[in-house]
N, C-alpha and C positions, 0 to 999 in steps of 0.2 A: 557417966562422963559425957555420953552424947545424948542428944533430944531431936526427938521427931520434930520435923515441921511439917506443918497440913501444907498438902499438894495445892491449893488455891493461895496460899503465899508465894511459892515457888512462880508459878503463873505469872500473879502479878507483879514479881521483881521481874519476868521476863518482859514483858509487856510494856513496863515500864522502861526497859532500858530502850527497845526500841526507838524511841523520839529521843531519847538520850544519844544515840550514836549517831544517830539522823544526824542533830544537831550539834555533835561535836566534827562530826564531818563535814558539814558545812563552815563552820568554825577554820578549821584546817584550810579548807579550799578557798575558804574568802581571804586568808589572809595568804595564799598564794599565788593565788589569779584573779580575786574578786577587785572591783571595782570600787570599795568599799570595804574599809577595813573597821576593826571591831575592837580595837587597843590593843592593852593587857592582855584582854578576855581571848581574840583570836591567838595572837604571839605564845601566849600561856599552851594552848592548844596544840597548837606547832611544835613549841617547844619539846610538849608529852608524846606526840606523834613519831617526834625523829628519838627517841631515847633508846628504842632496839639498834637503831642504824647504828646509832653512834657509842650503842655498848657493841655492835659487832664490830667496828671500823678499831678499836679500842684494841680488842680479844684476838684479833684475827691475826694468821701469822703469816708471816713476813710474806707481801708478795710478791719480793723482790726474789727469792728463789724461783728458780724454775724448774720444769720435766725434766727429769735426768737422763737422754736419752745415749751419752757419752760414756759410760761407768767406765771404762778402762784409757779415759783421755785425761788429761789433767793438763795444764800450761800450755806451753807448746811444745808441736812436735811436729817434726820434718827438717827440710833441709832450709837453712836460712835464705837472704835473697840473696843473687851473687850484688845486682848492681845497689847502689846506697840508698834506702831509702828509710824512714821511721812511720811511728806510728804513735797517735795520741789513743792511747789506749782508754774507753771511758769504763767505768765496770762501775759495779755494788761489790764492795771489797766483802765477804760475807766473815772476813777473820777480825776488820774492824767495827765490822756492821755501820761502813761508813759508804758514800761515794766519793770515789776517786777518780782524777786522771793521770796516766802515767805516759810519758817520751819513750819510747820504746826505738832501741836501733837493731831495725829490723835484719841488717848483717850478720848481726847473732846473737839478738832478742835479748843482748842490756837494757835493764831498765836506768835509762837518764837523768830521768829528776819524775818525783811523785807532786802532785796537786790535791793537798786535803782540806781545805778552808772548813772555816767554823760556822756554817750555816744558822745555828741559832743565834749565835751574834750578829749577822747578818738580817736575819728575821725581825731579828728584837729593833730593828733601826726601820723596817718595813711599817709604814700607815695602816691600821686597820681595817682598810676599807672594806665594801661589799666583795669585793672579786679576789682579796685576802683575806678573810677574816677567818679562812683556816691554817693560815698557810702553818702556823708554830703546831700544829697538830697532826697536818697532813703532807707534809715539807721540810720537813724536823731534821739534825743532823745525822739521826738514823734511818730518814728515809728517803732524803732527796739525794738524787743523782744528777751529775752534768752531764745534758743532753746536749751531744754534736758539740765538743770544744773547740774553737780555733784559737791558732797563737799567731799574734799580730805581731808585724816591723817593730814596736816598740817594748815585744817581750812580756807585754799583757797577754792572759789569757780569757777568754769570754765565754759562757755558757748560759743556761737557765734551764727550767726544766716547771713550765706551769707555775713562772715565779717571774720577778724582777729579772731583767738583764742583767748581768753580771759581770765584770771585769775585776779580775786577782793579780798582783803581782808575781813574781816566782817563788815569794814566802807565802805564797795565799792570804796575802792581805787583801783587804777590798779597796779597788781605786775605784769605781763606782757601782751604782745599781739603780736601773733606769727600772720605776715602776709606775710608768706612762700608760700599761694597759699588762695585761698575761702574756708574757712570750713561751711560746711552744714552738715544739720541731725543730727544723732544721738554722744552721746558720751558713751563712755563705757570704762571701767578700767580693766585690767588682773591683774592677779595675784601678779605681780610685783610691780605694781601699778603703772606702766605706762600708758598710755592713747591711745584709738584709734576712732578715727574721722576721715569719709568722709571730703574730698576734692575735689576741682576744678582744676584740674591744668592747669600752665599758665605763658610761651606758650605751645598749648598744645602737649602731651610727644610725638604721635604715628608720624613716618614716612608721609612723603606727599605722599598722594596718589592719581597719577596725572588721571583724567577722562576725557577725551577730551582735552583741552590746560587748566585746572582747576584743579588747587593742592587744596584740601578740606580743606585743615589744615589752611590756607594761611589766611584766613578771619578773626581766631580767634575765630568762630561762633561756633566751636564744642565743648561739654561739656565733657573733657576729666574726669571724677570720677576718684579718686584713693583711696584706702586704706591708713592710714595716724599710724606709730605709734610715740605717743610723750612719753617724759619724764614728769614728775609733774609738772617741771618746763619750758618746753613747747621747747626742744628743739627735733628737730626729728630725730628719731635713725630709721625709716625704710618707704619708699614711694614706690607703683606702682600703676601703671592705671590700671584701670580696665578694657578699651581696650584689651589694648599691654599682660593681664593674658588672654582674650578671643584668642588673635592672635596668643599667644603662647602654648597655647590649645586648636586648631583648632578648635575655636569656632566665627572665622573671619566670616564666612557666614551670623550670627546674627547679627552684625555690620551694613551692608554695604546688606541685601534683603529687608529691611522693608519700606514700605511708594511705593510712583507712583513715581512720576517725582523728587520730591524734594529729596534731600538729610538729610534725618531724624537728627539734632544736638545732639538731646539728649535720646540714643537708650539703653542708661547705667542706670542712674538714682538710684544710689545709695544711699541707705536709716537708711542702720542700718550695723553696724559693729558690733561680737559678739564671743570675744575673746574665747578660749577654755582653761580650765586653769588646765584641767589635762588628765592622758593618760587612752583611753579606748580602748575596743574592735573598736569603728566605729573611731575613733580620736585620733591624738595627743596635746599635751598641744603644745601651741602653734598655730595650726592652727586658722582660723579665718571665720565662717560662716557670709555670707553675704545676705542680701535682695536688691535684683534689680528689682528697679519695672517696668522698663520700656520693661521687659522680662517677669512678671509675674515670677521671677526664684529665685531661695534660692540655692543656693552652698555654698560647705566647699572647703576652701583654705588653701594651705599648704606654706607659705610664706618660709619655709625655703629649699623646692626642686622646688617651683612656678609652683605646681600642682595643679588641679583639682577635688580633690577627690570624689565631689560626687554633684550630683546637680538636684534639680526638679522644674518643672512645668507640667501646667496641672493642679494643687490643688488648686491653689492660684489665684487672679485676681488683681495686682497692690497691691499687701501686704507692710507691715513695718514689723519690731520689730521680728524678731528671739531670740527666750531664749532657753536656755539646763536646762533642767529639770532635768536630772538626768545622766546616765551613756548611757543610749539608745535613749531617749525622746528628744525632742524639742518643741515647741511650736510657732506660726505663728499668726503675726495679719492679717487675712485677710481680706483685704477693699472690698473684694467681689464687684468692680469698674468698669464697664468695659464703654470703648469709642464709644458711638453711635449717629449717627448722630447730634442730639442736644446737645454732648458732655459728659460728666462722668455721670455717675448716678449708686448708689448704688443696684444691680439687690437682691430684698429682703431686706438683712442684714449683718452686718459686721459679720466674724465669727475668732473664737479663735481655730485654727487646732492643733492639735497633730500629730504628724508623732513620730513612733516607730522603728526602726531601726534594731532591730530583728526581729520583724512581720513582717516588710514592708508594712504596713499600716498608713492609713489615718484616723483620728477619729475629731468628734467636741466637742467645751469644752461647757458645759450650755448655749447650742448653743437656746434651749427654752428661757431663760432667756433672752437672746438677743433679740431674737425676740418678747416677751411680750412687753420689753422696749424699742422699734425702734430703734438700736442702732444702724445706717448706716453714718457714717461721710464719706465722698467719697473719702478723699485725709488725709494723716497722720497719726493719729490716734496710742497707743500704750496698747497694754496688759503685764499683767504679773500675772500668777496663781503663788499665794504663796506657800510655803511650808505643812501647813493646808488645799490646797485645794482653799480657799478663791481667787477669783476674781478680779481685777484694771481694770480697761478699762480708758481711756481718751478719749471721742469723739470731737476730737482736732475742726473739720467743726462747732460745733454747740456750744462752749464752755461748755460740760458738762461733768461728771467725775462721772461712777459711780462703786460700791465696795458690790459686790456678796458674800455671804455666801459661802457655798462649795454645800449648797444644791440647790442653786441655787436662793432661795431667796435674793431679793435688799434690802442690809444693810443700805446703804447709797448712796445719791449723793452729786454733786457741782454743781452748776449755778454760770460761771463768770460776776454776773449782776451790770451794775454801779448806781449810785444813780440814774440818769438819764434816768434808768426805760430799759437801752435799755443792749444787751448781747452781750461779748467780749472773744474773741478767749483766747484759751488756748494754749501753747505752749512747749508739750511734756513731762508733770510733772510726777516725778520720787516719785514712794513710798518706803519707806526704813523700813525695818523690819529684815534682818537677826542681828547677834550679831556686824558682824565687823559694821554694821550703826550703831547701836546703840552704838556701842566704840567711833564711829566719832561723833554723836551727844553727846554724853554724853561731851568728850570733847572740843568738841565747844562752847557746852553752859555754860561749865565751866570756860573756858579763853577768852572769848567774850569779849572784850572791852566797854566801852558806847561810841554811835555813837552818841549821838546828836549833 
């Protein structure tokens, strides 16, 4: 049944493969970064190259569950809020194996109206292009979630999530889908009630910048962030990179020092956009404070002289969610994160900063509190101290939500757990408590349609 083969054939298939791999590795890399591409012959290459990736991207299960580190939590639990306030709940429904967003009135955690849209119908209307061409694969209605929802005066809802911008009606119809570039992270509204979200942009914006006989840009590989401002209706009145604002505030050296040999893609990492909506001593209305995590850095940006006005690190370790609290104040989620050898890990606990802008200090918010309640998500994550004082946290890693008193007692949590006993990711849910939400909720639920 079997037969010998002489050891000197064995050899020479080894021998042989050699310039064989050589060569098909080059193959690979030319038609990645090279300067010079090789058809069929490289693409064919590539193609056999990525086929583990994407039998594991295929196989792999779901990773939209997360650590279970709640086993005896489930919904919620505590005491409701006394004063009115709701909450866009966003989840990975793990019973529909869909993502959702749901109204939540937070008085005593009715759910108000659920948001399920048909993502692959939505997909199937998306251009194939380079910075899509996975999206029905990797974006799919069992996979994609709405990141950071807002509900607009006119009862639209908006999300995205590493996709087109997206606007739904309250049947989850699509009233539009602006796919101008990849919107990611956060969403936030000024004054105006225009819109401003992170973007991808694509191709990307900044100059070639040629290193040896290798223009950087050339590959597409770089993750060029921009500032993004829309209209309600999703058409965009102002775009720049968030590069090409470092290069032109001689902040190019951050770009282009960090990492050994490689060429670091994504050195920006822009997380949270946070419009400013009126004029103070440190700001003007207008400008737009921003969180980069991939700097550890929070600056304020003057979009209309494309200045720099002010910028820190040092405090922060890989943070989200910038808010202005007041006329001098801000507030910082910091994931307190940092990168070591066996990769992110939360060093303690996640912390809610204040920076004061007349002191010139640094301060933590019921940062005890925190630390009672483990509250280390490594990557995402958003706060927001109320007007009272009171507390929001989303710990986005672990799908849990929990809502602090002002004395720092835990009022409440959430556990996004499915019937099936196991816990699913949370996806940037927004709590709404000043008057103008409560004008948008009051009138949504009052001209709501029936969706069945």
């Amino acid at each position: 049944m079997f037969k010998k083969i002489e050891i000197w054939i064995l050899y020479l298939v080894a021998l042989l493969g050699i310039p064989l791999t050589i060569s098909y590795g080059i193959l690979v890399r030319q038609e990645l970064v090279g300067s010079m591409k090789v058809g069929i012959v490289s693409k064919t290459a590539l193609f056999l190259s990525e086929i583990p990736a994407n039998i594991k991207k295929a196989l792999r299960e779901n990773d939209l569950k997360v650590e279970d580190r709640f086993p005896l939590l489930n919904g919620f639990n505590g005491a409701p809020n006394s004063n009115q306030s709701y909450m866009l709940l966003s989840r990975y429904d793990g019973d529909s194996e869909e993502g959702i967003v749901e109204l939540v009135d937070l008085k005593n955690f009715e759910i108000l109206h659920t948001w399920n849209p048909d993502i692959d119908a939505f997909n199937n209307s998306v251009k194939k292009v380079d910075e899509f061409k996975y999206i029905d694969r990797d974006f799919n209605n069992s996979r994609y979630t709405m990141r950071h929802p807002i509900l607009l005066k006119d009862g639209g809802l908006i999300f995205k999530h590493r996709s087109p911008l997206r606007k739904i009606d309250a049947c989850s119809n699509l009233i539009f889908q602006n796919q101008h570039d990849v919107f990611h992270h956060s969403i936030e509204k000024d004054i105006e009630g225009n819109i401003w979200v992170p973007s991808s942009m694509y191709p990307q914006s900044l100059p070639a910048k040629k290193v040896g006989r290798k223009y950087l840009y050339d590959s597409g590989g770089y993750h060029d962030d921009a500032i993004v401002k829309l209209s309600p209706n999703g058409e965009i009145l102002f775009e720049k990179s968030v590069s090409q604002i470092f290069i032109e505030n001689d902040l190019e050296y951050l770009l282009f020092s960090v990492g050994d040999r490689q060429f670091t893609i994504d050195t920006i990492h822009l997380n949270d956009i946070q419009p400013v909506d009126f004029d103070g001593e440190f700001w003007k209305k207008g400008d737009v404070f921003l969180s980069i995590r991939d700097q550890s850095m929070v600056l304020l940006y003057r979009p209309s002289t494309n200045e720099i006005i002010w910028k820190a690190t040092g405090q922060t370790y890989h943070q989200h969610d910038v808010d202005i609290l007041n006329d001098h104040t801000i507030s910082i989620f910091n994931n307190n994160s940092k990168n070591f050898s066996d990769g992110y890990v939360v060093d303690g606990n996640n912390e809610v900063i204040i920076y004061d802008f007349k002191l010139n200090k640094y301060s933590s918010y019921l940062n005890e509190s925190l630390i009672k309640n483990d509250v280390r998500t490594i990557h995402q994550g958003r706060s927001q101290i109320l007007p009272n004082g009171d507390l929001f946290i989303e710990e986005t890693n672990y799908g849990r939500i929990l809502y602090f008193n002002a004395d720092g007692d835990l009022r409440w949590t959430y556990v996004n757990r499915a019937n099936n006993g196991k816990n699913y990711s949370l996806v940037w849910s927004r709590i709404l408590y000043n008057k103008e939400d409560m004008q948008i909720v009051k009138n949504f639920l009052e001209s709501t349609a029936k969706c069945n």
